[in-house]
NUSEDREN-43060 format. One record per residue (C-alpha): x, y, z. Coordinates in Angstrom, 1 decimal. Example, Ala and Ser with C-alpha at 12.3 -4.5 7.8 and 13.67 -1.06 7.14 Angstrom:
c1 = 12.3&c2 = -4.5&c3 = 7.8
c1 = 13.7&c2 = -1.1&c3 = 7.1
***
This chain:
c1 = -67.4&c2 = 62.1&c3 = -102.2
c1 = -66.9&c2 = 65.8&c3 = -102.6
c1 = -66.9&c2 = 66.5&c3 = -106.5
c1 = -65.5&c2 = 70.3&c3 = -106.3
c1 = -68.3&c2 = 71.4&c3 = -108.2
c1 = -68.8&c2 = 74.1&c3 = -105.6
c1 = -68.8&c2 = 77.6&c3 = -107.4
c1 = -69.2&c2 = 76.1&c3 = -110.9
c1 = -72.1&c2 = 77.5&c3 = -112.6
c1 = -73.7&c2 = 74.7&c3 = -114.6
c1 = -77.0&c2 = 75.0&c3 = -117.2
c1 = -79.0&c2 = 72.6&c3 = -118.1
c1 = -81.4&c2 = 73.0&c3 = -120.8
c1 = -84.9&c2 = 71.2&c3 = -120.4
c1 = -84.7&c2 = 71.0&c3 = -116.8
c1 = -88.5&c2 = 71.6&c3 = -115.4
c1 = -88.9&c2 = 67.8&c3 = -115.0
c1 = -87.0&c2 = 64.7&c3 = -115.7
c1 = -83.5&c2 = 63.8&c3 = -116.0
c1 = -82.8&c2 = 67.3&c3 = -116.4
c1 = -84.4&c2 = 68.6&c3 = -113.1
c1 = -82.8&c2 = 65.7&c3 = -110.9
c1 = -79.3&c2 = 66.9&c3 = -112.4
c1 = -79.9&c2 = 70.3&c3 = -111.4
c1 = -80.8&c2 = 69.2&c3 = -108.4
c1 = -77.7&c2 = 66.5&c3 = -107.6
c1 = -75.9&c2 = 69.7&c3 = -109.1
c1 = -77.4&c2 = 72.4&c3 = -106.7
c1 = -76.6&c2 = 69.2&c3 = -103.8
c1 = -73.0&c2 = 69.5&c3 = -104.7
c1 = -73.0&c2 = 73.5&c3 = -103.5
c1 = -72.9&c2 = 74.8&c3 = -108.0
c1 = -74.4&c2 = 77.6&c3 = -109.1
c1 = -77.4&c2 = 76.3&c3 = -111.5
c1 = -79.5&c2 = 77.8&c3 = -114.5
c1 = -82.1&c2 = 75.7&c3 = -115.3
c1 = -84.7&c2 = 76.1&c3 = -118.8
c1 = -88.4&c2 = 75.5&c3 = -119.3
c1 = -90.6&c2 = 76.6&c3 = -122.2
c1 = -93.4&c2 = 78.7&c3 = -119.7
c1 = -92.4&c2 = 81.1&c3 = -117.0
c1 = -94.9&c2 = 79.1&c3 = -114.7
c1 = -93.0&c2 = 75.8&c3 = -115.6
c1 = -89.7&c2 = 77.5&c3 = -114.7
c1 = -90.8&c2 = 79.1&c3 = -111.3
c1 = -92.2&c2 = 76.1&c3 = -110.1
c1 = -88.9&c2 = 74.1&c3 = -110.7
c1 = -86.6&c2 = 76.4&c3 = -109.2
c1 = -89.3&c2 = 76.6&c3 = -105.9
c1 = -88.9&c2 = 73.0&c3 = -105.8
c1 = -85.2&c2 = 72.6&c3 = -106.2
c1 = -84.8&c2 = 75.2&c3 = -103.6
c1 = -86.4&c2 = 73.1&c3 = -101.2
c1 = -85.2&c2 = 69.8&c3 = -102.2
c1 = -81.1&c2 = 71.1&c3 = -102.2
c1 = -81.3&c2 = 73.6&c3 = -99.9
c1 = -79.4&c2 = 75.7&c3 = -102.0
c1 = -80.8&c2 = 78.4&c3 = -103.3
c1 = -78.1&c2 = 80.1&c3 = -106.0
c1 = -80.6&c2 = 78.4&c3 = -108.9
c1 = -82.0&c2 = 80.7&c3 = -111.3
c1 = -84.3&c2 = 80.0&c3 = -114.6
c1 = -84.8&c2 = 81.3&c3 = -118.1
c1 = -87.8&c2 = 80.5&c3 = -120.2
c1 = -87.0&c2 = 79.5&c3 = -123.7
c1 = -88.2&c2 = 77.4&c3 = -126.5
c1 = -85.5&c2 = 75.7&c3 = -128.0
c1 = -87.3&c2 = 74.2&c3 = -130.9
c1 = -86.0&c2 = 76.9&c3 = -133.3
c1 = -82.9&c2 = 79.3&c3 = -133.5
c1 = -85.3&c2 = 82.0&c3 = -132.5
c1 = -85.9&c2 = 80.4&c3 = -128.9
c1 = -82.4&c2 = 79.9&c3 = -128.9
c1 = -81.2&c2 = 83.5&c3 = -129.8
c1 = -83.3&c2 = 84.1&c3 = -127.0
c1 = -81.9&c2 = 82.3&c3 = -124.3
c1 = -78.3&c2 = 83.1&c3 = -125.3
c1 = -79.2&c2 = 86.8&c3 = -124.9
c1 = -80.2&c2 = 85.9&c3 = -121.2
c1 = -77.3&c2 = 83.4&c3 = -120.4
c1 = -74.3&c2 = 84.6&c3 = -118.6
c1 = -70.9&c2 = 83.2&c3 = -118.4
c1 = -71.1&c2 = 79.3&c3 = -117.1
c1 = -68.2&c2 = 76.5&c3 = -116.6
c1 = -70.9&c2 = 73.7&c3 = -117.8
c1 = -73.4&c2 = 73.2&c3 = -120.3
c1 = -75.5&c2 = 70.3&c3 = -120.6
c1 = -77.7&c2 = 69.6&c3 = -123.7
c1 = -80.6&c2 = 67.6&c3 = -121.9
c1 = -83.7&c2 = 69.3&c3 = -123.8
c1 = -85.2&c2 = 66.4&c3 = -126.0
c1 = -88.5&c2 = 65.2&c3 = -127.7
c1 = -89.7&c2 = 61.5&c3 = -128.8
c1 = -92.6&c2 = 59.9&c3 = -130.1
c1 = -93.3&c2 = 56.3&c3 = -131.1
c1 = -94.2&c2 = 56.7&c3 = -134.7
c1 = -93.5&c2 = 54.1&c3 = -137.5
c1 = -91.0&c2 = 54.4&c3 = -140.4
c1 = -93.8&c2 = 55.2&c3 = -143.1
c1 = -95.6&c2 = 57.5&c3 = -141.0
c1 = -92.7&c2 = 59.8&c3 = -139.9
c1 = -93.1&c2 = 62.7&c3 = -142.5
c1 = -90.5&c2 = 65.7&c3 = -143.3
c1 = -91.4&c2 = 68.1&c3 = -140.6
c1 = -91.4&c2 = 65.4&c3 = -138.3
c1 = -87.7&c2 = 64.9&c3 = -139.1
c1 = -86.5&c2 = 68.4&c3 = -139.5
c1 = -88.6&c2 = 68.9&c3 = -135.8
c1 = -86.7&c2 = 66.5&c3 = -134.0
c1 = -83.8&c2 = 67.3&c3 = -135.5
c1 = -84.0&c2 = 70.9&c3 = -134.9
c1 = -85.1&c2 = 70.2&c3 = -131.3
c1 = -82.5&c2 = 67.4&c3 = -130.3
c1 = -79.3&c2 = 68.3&c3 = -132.6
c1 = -79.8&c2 = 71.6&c3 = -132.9
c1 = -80.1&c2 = 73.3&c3 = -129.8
c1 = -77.0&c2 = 71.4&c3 = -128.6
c1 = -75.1&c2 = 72.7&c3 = -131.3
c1 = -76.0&c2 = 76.3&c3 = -131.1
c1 = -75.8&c2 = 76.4&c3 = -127.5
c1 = -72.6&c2 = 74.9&c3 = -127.8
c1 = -71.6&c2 = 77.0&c3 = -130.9
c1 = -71.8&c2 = 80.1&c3 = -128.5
c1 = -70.1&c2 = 78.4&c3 = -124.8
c1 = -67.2&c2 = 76.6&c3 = -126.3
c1 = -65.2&c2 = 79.4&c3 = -127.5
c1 = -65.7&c2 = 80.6&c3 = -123.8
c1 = -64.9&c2 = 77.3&c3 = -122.1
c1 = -61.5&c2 = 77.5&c3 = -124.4
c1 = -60.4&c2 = 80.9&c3 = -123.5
c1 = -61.2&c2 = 80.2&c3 = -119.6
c1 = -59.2&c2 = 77.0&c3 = -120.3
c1 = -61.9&c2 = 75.1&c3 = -117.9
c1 = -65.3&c2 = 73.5&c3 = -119.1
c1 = -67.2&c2 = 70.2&c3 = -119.5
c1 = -69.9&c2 = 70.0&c3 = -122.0
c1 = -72.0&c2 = 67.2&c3 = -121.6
c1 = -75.0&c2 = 65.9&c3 = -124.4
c1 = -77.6&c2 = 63.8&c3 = -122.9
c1 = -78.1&c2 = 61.3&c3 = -125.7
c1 = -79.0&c2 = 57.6&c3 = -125.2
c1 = -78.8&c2 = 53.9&c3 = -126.2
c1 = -81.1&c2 = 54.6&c3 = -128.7
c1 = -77.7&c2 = 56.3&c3 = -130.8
c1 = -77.1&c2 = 52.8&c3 = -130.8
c1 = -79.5&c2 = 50.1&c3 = -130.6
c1 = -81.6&c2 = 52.0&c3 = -133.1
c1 = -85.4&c2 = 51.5&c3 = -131.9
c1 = -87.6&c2 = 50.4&c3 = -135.0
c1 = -90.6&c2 = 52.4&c3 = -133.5
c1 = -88.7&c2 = 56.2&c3 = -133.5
c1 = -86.1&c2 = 55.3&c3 = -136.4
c1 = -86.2&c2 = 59.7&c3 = -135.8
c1 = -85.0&c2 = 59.8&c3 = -132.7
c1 = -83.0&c2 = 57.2&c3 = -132.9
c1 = -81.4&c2 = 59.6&c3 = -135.5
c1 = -80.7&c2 = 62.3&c3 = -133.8
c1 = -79.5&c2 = 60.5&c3 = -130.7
c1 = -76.4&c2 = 58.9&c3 = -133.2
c1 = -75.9&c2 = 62.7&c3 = -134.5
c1 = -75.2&c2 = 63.9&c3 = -130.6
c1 = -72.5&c2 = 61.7&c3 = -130.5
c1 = -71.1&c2 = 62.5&c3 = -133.5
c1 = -70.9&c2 = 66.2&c3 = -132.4
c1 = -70.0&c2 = 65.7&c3 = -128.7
c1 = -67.1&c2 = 63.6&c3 = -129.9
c1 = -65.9&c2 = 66.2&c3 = -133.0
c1 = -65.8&c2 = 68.9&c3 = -130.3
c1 = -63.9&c2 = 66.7&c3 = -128.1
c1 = -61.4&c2 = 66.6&c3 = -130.7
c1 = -60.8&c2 = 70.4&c3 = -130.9
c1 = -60.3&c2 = 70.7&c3 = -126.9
c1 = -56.8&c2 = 69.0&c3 = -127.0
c1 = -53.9&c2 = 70.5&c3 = -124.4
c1 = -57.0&c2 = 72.3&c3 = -122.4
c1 = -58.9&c2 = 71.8&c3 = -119.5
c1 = -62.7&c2 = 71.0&c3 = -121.4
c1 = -63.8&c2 = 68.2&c3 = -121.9
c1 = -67.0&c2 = 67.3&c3 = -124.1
c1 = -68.6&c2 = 64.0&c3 = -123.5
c1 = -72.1&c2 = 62.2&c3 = -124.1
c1 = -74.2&c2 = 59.9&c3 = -121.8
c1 = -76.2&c2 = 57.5&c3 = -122.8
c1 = -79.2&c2 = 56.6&c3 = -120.8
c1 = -81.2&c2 = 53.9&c3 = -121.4
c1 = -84.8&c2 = 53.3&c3 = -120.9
c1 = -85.4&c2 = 55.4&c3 = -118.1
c1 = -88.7&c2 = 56.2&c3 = -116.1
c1 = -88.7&c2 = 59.9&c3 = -116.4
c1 = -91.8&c2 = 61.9&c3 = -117.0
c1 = -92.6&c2 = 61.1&c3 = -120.8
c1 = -91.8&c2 = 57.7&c3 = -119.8
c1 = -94.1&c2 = 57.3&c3 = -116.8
c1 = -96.8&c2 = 58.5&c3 = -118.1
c1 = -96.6&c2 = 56.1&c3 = -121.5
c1 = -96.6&c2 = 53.4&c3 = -118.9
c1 = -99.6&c2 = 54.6&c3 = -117.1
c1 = -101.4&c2 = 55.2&c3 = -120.1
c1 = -101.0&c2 = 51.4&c3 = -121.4
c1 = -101.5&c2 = 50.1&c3 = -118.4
c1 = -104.7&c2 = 51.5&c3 = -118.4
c1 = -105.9&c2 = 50.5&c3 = -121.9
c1 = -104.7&c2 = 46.9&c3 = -121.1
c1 = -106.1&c2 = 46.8&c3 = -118.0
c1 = -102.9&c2 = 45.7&c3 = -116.2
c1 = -100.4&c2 = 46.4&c3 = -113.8
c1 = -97.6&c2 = 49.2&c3 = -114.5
c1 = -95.6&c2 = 46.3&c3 = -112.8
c1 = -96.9&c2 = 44.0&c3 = -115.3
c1 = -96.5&c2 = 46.8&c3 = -118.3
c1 = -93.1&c2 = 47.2&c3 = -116.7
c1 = -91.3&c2 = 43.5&c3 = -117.3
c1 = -93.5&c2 = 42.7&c3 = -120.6
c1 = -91.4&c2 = 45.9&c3 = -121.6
c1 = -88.2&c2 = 44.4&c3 = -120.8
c1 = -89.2&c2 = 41.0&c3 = -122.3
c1 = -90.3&c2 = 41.6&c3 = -125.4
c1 = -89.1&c2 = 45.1&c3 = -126.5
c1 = -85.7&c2 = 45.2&c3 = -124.4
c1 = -84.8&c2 = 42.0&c3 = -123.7
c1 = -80.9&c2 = 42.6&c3 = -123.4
c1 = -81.4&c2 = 44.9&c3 = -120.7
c1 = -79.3&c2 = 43.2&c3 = -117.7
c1 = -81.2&c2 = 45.3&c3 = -115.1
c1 = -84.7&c2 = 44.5&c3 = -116.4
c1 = -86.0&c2 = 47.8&c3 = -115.0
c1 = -85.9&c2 = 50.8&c3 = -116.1
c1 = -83.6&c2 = 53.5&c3 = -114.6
c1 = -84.2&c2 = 56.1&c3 = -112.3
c1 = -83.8&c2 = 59.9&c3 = -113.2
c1 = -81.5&c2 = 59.8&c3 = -110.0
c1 = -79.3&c2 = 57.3&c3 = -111.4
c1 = -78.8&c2 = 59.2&c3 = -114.4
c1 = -77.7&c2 = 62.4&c3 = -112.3
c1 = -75.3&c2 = 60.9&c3 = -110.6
c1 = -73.6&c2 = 59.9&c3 = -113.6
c1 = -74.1&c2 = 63.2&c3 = -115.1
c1 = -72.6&c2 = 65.1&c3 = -111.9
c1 = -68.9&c2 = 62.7&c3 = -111.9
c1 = -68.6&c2 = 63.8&c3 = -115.6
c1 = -69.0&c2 = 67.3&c3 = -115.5
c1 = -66.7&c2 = 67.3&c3 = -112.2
c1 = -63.3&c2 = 68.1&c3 = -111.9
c1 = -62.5&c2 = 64.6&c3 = -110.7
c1 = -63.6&c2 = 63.6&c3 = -114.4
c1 = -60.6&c2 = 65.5&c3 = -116.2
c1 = -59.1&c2 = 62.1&c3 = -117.6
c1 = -62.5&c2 = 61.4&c3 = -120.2
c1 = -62.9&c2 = 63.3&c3 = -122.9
c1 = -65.1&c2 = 62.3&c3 = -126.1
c1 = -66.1&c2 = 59.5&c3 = -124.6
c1 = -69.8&c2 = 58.2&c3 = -124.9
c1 = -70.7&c2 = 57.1&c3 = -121.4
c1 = -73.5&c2 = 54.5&c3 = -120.8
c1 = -76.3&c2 = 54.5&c3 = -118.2
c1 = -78.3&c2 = 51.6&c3 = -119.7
c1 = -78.5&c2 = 49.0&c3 = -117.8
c1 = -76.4&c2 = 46.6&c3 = -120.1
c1 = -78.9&c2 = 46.8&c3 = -123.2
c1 = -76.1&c2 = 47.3&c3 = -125.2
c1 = -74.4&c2 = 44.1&c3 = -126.1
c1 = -71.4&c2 = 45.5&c3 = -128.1
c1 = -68.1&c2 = 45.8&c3 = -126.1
c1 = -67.3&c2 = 49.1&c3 = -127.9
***
């Protein structure tokens, strides 16, 4: 399926590793134009090096930024030219219980995973209005929704991206931009991989093994009883900020492998 998305330019914030550098590079497949956004120079090089061999395309460029304050942000925005799609991937979580989580640990993840989206979209909307074409996409995840008891902050800021992604929506109406949220669900990205790895190796077991005790006992309503790939997120990413995707529009999109039980 062709998905037109040849001679969009796309960003993608967070997109050294992870979900966010397998969407720039099912983006960059596709035949778009890509930015992608690390927190090092070296980080940034290496991607773009990697997703030039892995797309054969090579219209990818980088900028280094941290987005964890309105500083790194400032920053960016003073290097980012004109694009048709922004996606708000850049995230941070950490298993920490309720009583532990103190006020900087709140206000960081919030400033990390609300903020950034919002100032970045702050600045691209007006933009994406006036050019009467754009598709703003937050990567947020099931956890908006099935609210994990061991990162009640995350969890947090995940349910605030969808708040925002579908208030935008609202202010698109009679225009060609759309502004929707997907919602991934456990998902063996880089963070996650290596939190397997790690107890895998203090329980002496299997990452198989650490694998399906995870989706027994901590996300037993998942209907894959796996976790996703990165790929499998792309994909869904790349339909949604396609033109073929015109008709959705404030919609919160899942990729969770059915761990949500509720119908709405």
């Amino acid at each position: 399926m062709d998905l037109k998305l040849k001679g969009k330019k796309a960003f993608i914030t967070g997109s050294t590793a992870g979900i966010g550098f397998a969407i720039a590079s099912r983006l960059l497949i596709e035949g778009a134009e890509v930015i992608i956004n690390g927190r090092t120079k070296g980080s940034v090089e290496k991607a773009i090096a990697e997703l030039k061999s892995i797309s054969g395309n090579s219209n990818i460029t980088g900028i280094e930024a941290d987005l964890s304050n309105a500083e790194g942000v400032n920053k960016l925005i003073a290097s980012l030219p004109s694009i048709d799609i922004l996606i708000n991937n850049a995230g941070i979580f950490e298993p920490r219980t309720f009583i532990e989580i103190t006020d900087e640990d709140w206000f960081r993840f919030f400033e990390v995973n609300v903020m950034s989206g919002i100032r970045l979209a702050r600045y691209c909307f007006p933009k994406m209005l006036s050019n009467n074409w754009g598709r703003i996409i937050f990567i947020s995840s099931e956890s908006a929704v099935f609210i994990p008891e061991e990162m009640i902050h995350y969890g947090m800021t995940k349910t605030a991206q969808l708040a925002i992604s579908r208030g935008l929506a609202e202010l698109t109406k009679g225009t060609n931009v759309t502004v929707n949220s997907i919602l991934p669900g456990p998902t063996k990205s880089k963070g996650v991989g290596g939190f397997i790895e790690d107890l895998s190796r203090s329980k002496n077991i299997s990452v198989d093994e650490v694998e399906a005790d995870f989706f027994k006992n901590i996300r037993p309503t998942s209907l894959i009883q796996r976790f996703a790939t990165v790929e499998e997120i792309a994909d869904t990413v790349a339909y949604f900020v396609s033109p073929l995707a015109s008709a959705t529009n404030g919609a919160s999109i899942r990729v969770e492998g059915g761990v949500i039980k509720s119908l709405l």
